[in-house]
N, CA, C and O of each residue as an XYZ file, in Angstrom:
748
protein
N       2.055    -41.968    -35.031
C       0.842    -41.182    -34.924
C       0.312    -41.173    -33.488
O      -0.300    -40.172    -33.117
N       0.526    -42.386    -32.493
C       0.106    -42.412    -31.400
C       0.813    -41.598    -30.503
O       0.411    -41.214    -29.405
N       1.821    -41.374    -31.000
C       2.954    -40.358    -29.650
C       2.523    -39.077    -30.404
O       3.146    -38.163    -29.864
N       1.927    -38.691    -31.171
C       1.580    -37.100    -31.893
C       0.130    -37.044    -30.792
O      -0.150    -36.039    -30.139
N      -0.449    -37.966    -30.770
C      -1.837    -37.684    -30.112
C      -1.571    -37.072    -28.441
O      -1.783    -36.157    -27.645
N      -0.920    -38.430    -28.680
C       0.124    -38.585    -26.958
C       0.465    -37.011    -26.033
O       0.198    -36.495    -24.948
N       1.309    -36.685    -27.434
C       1.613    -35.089    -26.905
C       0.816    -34.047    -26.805
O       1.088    -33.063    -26.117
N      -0.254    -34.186    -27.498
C      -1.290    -32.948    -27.848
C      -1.825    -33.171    -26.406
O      -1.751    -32.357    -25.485
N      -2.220    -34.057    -26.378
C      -3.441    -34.279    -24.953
C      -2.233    -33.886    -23.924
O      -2.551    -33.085    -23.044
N      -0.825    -34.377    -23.932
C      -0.363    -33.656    -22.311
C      -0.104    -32.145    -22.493
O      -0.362    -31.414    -21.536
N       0.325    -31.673    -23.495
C      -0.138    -29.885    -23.941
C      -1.080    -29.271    -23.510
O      -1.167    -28.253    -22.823
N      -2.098    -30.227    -24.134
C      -3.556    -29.279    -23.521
C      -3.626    -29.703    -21.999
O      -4.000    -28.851    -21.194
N      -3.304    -30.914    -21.576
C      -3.396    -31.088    -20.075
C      -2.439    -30.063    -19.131
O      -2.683    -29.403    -18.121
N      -1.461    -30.218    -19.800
C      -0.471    -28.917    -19.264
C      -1.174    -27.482    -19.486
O      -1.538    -26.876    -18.478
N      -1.404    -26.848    -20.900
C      -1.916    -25.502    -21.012
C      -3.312    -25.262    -20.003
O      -3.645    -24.146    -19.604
N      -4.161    -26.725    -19.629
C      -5.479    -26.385    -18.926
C      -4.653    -26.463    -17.645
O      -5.382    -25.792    -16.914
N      -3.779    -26.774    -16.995
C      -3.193    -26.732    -15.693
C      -2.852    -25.609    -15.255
O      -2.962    -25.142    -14.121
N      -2.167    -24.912    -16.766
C      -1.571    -24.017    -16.186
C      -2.895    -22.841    -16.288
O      -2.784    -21.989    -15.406
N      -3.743    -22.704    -16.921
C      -4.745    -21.608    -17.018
C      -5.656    -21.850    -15.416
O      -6.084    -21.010    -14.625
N      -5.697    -23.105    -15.393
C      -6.522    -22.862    -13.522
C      -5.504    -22.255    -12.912
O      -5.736    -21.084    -12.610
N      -4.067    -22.822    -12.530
C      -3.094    -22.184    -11.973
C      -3.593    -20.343    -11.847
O      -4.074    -19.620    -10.974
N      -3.167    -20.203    -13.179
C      -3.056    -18.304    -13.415
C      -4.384    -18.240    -12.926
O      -4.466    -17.613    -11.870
N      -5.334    -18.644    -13.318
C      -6.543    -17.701    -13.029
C      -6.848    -18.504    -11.426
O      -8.063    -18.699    -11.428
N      -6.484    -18.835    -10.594
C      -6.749    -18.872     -9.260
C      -6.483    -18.103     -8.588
O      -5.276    -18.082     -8.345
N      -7.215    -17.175     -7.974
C      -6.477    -16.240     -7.414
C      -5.646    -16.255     -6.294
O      -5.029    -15.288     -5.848
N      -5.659    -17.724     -5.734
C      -4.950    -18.197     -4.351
C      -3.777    -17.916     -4.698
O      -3.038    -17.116     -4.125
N      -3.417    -18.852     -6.105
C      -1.865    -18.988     -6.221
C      -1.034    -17.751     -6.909
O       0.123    -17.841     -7.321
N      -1.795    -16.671     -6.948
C      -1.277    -15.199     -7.465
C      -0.790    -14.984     -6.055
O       0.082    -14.118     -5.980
N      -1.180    -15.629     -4.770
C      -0.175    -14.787     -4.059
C       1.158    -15.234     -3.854
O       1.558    -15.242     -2.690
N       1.780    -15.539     -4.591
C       3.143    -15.985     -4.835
C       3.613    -14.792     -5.362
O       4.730    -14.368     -5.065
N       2.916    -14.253     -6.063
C       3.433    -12.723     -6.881
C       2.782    -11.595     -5.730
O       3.354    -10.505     -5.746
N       1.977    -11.699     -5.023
C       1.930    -10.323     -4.208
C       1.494    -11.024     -2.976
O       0.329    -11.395     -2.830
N       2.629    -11.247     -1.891
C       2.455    -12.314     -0.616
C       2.714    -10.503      0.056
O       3.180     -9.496     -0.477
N       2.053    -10.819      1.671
C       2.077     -9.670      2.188
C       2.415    -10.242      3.326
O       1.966    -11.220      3.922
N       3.542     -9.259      3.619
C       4.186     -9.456      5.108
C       3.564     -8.866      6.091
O       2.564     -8.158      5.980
N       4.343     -9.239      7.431
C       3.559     -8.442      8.570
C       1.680     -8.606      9.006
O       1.117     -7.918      9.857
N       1.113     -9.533      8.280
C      -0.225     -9.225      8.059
C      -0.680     -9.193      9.698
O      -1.311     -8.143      9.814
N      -0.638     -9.887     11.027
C      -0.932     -9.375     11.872
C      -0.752     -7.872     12.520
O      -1.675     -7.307     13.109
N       0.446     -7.345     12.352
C       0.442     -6.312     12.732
C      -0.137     -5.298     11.775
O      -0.513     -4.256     12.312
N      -0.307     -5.401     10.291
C      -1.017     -4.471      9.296
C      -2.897     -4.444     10.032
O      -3.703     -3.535     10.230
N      -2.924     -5.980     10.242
C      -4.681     -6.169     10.636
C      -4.352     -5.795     12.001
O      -5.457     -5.434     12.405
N      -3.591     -5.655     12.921
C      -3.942     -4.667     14.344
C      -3.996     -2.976     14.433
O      -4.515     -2.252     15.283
N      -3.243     -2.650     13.198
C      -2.755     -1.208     13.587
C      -4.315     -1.095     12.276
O      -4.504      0.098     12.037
N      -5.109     -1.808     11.662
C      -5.547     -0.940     10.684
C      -6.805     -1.314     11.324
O      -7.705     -0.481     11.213
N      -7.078     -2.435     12.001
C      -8.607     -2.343     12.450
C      -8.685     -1.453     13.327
O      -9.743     -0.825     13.283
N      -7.624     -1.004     14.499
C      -7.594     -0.304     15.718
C      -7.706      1.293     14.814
O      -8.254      2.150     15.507
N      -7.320      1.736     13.555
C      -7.688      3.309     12.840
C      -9.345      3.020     12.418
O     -10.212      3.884     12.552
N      -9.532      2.017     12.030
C     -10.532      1.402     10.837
C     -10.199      2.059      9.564
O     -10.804      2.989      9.032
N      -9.147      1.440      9.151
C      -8.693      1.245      7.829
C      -8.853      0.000      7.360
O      -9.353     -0.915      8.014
N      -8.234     -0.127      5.656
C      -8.938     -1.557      5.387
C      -7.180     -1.939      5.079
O      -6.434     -1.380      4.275
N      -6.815     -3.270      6.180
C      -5.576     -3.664      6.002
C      -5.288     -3.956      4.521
O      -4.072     -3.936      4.330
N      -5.869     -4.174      3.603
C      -5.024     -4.365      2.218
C      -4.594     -3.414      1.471
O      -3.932     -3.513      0.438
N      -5.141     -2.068      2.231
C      -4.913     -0.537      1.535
C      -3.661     -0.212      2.143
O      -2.909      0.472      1.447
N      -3.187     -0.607      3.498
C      -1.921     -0.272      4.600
C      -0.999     -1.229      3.443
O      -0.253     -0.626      2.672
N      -1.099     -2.712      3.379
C      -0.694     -3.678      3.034
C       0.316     -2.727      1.224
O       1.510     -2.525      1.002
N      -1.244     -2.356      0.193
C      -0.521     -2.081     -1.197
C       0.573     -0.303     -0.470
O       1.390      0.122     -1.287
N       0.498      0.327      0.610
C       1.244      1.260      0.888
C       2.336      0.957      1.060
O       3.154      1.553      0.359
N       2.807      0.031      1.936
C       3.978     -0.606      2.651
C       4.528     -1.555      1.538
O       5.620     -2.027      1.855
N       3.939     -2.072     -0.015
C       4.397     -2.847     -0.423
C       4.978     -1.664     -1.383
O       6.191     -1.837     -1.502
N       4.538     -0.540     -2.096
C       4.768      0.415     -2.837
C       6.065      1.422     -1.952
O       6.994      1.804     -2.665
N       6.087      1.677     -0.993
C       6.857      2.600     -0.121
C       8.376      1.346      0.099
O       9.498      1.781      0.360
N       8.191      0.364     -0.009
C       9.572     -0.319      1.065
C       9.545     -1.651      0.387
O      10.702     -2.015      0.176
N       8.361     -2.806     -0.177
C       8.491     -3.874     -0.351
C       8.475     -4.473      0.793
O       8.976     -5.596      0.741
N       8.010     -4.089      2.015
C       7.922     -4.867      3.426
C       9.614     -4.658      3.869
O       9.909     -5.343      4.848
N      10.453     -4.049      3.456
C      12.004     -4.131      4.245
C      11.934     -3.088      5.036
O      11.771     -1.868      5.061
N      12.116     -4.001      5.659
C      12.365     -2.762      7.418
C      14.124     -2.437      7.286
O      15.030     -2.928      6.613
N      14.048     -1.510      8.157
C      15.273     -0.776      8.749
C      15.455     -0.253      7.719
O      16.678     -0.133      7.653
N      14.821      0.332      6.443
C      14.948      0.931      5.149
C      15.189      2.213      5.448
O      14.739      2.662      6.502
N      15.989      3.079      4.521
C      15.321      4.652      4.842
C      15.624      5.256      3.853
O      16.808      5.567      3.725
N      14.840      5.556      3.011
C      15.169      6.481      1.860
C      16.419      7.127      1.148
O      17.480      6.569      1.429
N      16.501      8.180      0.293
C      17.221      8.700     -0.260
C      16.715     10.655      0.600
O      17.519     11.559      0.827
N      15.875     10.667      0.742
C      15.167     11.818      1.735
C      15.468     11.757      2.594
O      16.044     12.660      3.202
N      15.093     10.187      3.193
C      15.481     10.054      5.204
C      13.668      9.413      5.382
O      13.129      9.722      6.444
N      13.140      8.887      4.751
C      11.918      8.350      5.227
C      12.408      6.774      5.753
O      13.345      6.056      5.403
N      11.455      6.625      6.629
C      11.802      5.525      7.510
C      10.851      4.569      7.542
O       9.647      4.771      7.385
N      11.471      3.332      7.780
C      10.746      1.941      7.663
C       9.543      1.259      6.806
O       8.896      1.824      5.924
N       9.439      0.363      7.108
C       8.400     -0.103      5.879
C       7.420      0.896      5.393
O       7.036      0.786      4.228
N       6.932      1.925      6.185
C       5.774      2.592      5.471
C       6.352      4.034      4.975
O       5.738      4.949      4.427
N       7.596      3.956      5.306
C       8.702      5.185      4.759
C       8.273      6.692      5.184
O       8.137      7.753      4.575
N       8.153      6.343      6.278
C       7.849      7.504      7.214
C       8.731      8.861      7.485
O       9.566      8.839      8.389
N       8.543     10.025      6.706
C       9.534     11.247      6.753
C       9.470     11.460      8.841
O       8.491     11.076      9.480
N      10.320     11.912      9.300
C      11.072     11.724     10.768
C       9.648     13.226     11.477
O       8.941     13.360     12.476
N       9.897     13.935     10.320
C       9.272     15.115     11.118
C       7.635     14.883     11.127
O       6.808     15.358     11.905
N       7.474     14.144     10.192
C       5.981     13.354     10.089
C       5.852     12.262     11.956
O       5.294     12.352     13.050
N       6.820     11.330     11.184
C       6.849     10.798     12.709
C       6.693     11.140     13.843
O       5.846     10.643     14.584
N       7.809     12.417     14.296
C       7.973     13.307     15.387
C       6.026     13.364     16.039
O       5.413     12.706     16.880
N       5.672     14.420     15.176
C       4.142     14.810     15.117
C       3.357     13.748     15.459
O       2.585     13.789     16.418
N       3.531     12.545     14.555
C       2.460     11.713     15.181
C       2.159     11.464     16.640
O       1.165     11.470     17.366
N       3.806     11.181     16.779
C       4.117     10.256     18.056
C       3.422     11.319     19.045
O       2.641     10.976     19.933
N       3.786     12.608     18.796
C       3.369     13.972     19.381
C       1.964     13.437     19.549
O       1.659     12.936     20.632
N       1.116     13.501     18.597
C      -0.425     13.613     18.239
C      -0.889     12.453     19.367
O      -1.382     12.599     20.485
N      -0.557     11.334     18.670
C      -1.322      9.729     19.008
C      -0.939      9.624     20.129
O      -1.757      9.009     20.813
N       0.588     10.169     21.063
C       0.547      9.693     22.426
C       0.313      8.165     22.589
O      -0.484      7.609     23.345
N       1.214      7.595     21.682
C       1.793      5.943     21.627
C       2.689      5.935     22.518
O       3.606      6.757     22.520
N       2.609      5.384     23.043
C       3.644      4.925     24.263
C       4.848      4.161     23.850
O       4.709      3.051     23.336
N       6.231      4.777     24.074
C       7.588      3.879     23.951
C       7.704      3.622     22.466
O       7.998      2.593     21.857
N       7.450      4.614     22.126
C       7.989      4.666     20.452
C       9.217      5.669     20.257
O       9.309      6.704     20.917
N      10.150      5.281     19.300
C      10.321      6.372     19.127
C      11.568      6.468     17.292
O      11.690      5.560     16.470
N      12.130      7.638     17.256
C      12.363      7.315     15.877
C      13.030      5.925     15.558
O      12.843      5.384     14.468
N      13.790      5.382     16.512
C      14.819      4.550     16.183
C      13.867      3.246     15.648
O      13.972      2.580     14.618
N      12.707      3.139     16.983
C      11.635      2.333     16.949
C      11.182      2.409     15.010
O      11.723      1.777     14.102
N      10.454      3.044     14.953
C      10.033      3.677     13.849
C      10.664      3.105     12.489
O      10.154      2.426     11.596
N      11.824      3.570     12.635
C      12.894      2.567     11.299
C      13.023      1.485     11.555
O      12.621      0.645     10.750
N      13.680      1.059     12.870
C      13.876     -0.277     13.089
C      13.176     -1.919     12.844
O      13.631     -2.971     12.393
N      11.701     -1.448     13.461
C      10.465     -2.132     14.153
C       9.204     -1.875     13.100
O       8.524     -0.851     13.142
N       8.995     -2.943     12.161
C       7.900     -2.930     11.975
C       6.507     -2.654     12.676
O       5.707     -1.836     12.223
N       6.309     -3.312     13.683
C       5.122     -3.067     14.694
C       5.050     -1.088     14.577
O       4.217     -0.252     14.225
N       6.251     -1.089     15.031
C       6.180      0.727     15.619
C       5.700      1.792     14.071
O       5.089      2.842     13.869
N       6.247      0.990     13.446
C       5.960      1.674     11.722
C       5.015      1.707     11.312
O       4.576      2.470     10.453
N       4.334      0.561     12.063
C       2.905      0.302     10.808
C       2.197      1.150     12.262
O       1.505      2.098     11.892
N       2.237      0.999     13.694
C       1.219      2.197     14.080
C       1.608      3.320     13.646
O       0.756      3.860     12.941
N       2.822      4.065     13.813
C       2.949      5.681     13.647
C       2.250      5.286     11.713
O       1.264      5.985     11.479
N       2.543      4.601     10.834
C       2.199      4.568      9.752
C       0.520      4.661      9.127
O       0.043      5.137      8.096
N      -0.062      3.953     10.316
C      -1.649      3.957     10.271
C      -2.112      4.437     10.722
O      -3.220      4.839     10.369
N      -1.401      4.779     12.101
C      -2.263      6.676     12.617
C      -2.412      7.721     11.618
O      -3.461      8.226     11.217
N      -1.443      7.927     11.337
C      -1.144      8.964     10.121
C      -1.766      8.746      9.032
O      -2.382      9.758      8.696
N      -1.941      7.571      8.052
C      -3.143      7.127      7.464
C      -4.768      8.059      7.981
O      -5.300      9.090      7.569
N      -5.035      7.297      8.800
C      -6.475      7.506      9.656
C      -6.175      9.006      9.347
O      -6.950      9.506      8.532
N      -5.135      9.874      9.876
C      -5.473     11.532     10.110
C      -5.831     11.845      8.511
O      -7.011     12.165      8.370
N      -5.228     11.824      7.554
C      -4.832     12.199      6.424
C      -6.642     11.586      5.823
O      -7.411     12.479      5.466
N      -7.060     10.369      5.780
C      -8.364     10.073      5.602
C      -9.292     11.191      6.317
O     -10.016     11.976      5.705
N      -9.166     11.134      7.476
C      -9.975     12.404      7.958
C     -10.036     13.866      7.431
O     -10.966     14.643      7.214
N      -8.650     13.942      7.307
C      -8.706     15.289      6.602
C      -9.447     15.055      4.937
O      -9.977     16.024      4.393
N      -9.430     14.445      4.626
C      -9.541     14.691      3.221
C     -10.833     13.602      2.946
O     -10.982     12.963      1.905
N     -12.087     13.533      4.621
C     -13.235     13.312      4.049
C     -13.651     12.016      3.726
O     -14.786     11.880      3.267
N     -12.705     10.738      3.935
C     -12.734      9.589      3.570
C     -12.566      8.913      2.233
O     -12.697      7.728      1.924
N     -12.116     10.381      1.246
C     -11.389     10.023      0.273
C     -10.349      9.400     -0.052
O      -9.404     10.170     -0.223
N     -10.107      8.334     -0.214
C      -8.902      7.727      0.117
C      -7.792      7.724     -1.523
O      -6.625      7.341     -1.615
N      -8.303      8.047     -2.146
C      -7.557      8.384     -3.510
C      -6.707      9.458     -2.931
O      -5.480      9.440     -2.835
N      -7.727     10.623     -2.466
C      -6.424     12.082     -1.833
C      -5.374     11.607     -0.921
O      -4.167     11.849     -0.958
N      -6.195     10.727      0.089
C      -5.471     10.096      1.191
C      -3.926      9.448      0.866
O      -2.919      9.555      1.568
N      -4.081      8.745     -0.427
C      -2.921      8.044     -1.008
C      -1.824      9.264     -1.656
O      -0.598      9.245     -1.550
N      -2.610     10.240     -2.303
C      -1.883     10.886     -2.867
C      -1.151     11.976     -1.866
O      -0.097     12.589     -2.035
N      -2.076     12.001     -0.772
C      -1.309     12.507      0.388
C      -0.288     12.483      0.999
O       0.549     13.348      1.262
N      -0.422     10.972      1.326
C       0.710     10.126      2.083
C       2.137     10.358      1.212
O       3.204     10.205      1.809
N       2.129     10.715     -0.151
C       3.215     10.850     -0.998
C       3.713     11.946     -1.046
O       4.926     12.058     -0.864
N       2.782     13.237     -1.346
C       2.816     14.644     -1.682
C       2.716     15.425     -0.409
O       3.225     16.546     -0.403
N       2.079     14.943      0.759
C       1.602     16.094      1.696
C       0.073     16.255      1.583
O      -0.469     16.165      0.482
N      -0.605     16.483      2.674
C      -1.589     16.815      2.458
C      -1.675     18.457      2.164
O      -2.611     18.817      1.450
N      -0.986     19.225      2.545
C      -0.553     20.813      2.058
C      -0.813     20.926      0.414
O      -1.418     21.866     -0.102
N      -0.282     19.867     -0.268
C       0.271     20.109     -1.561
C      -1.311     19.347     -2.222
O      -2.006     19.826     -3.118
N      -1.504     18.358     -1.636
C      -3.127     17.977     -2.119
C      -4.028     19.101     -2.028
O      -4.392     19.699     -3.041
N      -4.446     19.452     -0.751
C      -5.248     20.383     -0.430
C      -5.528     21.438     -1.923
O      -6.406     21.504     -2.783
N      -4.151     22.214     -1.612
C      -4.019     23.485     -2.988
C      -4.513     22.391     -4.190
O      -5.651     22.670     -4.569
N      -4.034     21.424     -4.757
C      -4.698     21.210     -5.948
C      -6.062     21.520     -6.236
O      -6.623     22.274     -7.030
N      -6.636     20.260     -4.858
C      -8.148     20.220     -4.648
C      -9.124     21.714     -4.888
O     -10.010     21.878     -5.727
N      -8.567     22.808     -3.737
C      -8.794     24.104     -4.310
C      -8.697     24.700     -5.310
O      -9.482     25.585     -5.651
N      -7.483     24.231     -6.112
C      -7.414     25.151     -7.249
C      -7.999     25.023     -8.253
O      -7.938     25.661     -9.305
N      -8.832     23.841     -7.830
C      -9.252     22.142     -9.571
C      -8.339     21.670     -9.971
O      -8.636     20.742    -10.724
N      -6.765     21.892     -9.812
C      -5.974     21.120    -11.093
C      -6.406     19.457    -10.527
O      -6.099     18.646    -11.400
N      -6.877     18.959     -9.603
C      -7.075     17.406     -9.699
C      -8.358     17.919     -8.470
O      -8.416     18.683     -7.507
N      -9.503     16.738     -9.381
C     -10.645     16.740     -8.118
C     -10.997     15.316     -7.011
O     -12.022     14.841     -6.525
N      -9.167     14.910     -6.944
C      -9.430     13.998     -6.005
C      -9.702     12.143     -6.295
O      -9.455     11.169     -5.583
N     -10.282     12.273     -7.604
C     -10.506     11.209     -8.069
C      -9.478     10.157     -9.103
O      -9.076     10.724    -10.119
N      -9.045      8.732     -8.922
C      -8.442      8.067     -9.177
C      -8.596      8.464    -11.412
O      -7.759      8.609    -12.304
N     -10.075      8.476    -11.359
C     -10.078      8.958    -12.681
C      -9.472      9.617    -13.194
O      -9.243      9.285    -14.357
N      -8.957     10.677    -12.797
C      -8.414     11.842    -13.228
C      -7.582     11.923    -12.596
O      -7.647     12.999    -12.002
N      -6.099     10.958    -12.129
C      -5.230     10.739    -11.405
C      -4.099     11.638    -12.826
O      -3.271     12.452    -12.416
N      -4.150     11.510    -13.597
C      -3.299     11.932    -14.953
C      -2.956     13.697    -14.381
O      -1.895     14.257    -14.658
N      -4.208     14.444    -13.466
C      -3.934     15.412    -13.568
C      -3.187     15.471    -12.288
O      -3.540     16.555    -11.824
N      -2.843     15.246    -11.940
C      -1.769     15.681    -10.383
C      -0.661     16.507    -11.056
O      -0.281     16.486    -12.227
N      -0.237     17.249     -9.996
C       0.643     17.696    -10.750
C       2.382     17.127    -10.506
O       3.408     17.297    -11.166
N       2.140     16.545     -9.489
C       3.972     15.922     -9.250
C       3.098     14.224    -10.167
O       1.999     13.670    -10.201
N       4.962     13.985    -10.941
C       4.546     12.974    -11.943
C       5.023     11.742    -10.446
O       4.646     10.571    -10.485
N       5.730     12.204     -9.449
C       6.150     11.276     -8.710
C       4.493     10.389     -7.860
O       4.404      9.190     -7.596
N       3.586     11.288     -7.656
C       2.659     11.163     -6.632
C       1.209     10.521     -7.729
O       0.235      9.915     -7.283
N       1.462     10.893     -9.299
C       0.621     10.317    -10.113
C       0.981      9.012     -9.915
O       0.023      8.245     -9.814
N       2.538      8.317     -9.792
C       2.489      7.375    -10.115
C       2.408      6.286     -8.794
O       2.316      5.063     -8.687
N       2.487      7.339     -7.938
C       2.499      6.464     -6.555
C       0.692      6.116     -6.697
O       0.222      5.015     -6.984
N       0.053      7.135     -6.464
C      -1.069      7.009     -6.476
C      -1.720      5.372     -7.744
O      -2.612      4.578     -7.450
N      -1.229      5.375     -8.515
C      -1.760      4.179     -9.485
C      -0.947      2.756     -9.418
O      -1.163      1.636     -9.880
N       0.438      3.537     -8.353
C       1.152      1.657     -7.822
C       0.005      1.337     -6.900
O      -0.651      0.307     -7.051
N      -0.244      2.212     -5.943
C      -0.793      1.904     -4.632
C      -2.221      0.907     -5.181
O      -2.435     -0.304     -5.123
N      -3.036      2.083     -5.726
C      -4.151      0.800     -6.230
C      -4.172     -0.026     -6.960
O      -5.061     -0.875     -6.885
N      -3.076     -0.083     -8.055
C      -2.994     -1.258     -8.583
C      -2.524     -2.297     -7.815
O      -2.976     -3.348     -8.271
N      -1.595     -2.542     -6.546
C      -1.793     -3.495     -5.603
C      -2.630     -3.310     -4.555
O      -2.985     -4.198     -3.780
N      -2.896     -2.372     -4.526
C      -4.618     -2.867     -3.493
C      -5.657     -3.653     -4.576
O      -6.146     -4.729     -4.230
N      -5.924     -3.162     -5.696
C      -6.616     -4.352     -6.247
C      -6.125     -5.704     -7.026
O      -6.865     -6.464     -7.650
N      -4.632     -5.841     -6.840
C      -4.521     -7.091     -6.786
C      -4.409     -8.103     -5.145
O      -4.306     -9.316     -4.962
N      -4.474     -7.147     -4.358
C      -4.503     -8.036     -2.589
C      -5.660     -8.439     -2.488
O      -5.986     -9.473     -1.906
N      -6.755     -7.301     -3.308
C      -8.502     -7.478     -2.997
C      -8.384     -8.654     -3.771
O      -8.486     -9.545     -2.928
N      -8.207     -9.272     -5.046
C      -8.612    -10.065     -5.367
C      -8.210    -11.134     -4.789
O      -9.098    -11.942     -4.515
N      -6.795    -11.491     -4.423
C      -5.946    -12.590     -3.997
C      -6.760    -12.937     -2.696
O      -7.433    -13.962     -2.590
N      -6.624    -11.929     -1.665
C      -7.149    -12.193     -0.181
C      -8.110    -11.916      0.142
O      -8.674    -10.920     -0.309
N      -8.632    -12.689      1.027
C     -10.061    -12.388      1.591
C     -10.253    -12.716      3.078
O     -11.370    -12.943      3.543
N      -9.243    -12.732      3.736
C      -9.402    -13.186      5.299
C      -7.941    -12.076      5.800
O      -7.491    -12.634      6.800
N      -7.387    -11.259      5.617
C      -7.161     -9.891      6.038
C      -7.542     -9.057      6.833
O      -7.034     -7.936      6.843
C-alpha cells in the first residue's frame, strides 16, 4: 500500500512538473526558437516594424534556412521573388547588395526583406493583416480584393481571400506571431 501512495504522489509530482513546464512560456521556445534575432531587431527597428512579425514571416516563408529558393525562384529566408528584390535594391539604394547577396546572406535578406515589408505596410495604411497577405499575393492582387469587397482586409474575415494559398499564409503568419508574442519579450 505504501509503494501505491509512493507512486501517486511522484505522478502528480511529475503531472504538476510537467503542467508548469507547458504553461511557461519561456520553455515553449524550444518549439518556436527564432534565428537571426539581431539582424531581424536591426533591419525591423531601422523600418519600425515589430521584429516578431519579420521573425513569424521568415519562420512561415523558409524556417530561418538560408540559401533556400523556392519552387518559383523566391530567395532566402524571407523568400524573396528576384524581380521584387531587383526593385527594392532599386528603391532603398542599399549599398553592396545584390541578388546573390539576397539568397545567400541572411543580413542582406532580412534588409531587402524588411524594406519591402515597411513599403507594402505603407501602402496598405498600416494594416498589417493586408501587409501579410501582401507579402504572399502581391499587393496588385490585395488591392483589387480590397476594392472589390471580396476581403475587407481584416484577419476576421481572412476565410474570404480569394487564393486558398495566401488564406493560409496569412493565418501561419499570425499564428506564429502570436505564439513569439507570448514566448518573447526582449525582441
Amino acid at each position: 500500500m505504501k509503494w501505491l501512495r509512493k507512486k501517486r504522489v511522484l505522478l502528480l509530482l511529475f503531472l504538476g512538473f510537467t503542467v508548469i513546464l507547458f504553461f511557461n512560456s519561456k520553455w515553449l521556445a524550444v518549439f518556436y526558437p527564432i534565428y537571426y534575432k539581431e539582424e531581424i531587431k536591426l533591419h525591423a527597428q531601422k523600418h519600425d516594424l515589430d521584429p516578431l512579425m519579420v521573425a513569424a514571416i521568415i519562420r512561415v516563408e523558409s524556417n530561418y534556412k538560408t540559401g533556400s529558393e523556392s519552387r518559383k525562384g523566391a530567395l532566402g529566408i524571407m523568400q524573396i521573388m528576384p524581380e521584387t528584390a531587383k526593385w527594392v535594391i532599386e528603391q532603398s539604394k542599399l549599398p553592396d547588395i545584390s541578388l546573390d547577396k539576397v539568397k545567400e546572406e541572411s543580413d542582406a535578406n532580412i534588409a531587402i526583406g524588411t524594406w519591402y515589408l515597411k513599403s507594402l505596410y505603407e501602402q496598405f495604411e498600416g494594416n498589417e493583416i493586408a501587409m501579410i497577405a501582401a507579402y504572399n499575393a502581391g499587393p496588385t492582387n490585395v488591392r483589387n480584393w480590397l476594392r472589390s469587397g471580396k476581403w475587407d482586409g481584416r484577419l476576421e474575415s481572412v476565410k474570404n481571400i480569394p487564393f486558398g494559398e495566401t488564406r493560409h499564409y496569412v493565418q501561419r503568419v499570425t499564428h506564429y506571431y502570436d505564439q513569439y508574442s507570448d514566448v518573447y519579450d526582449d525582441l
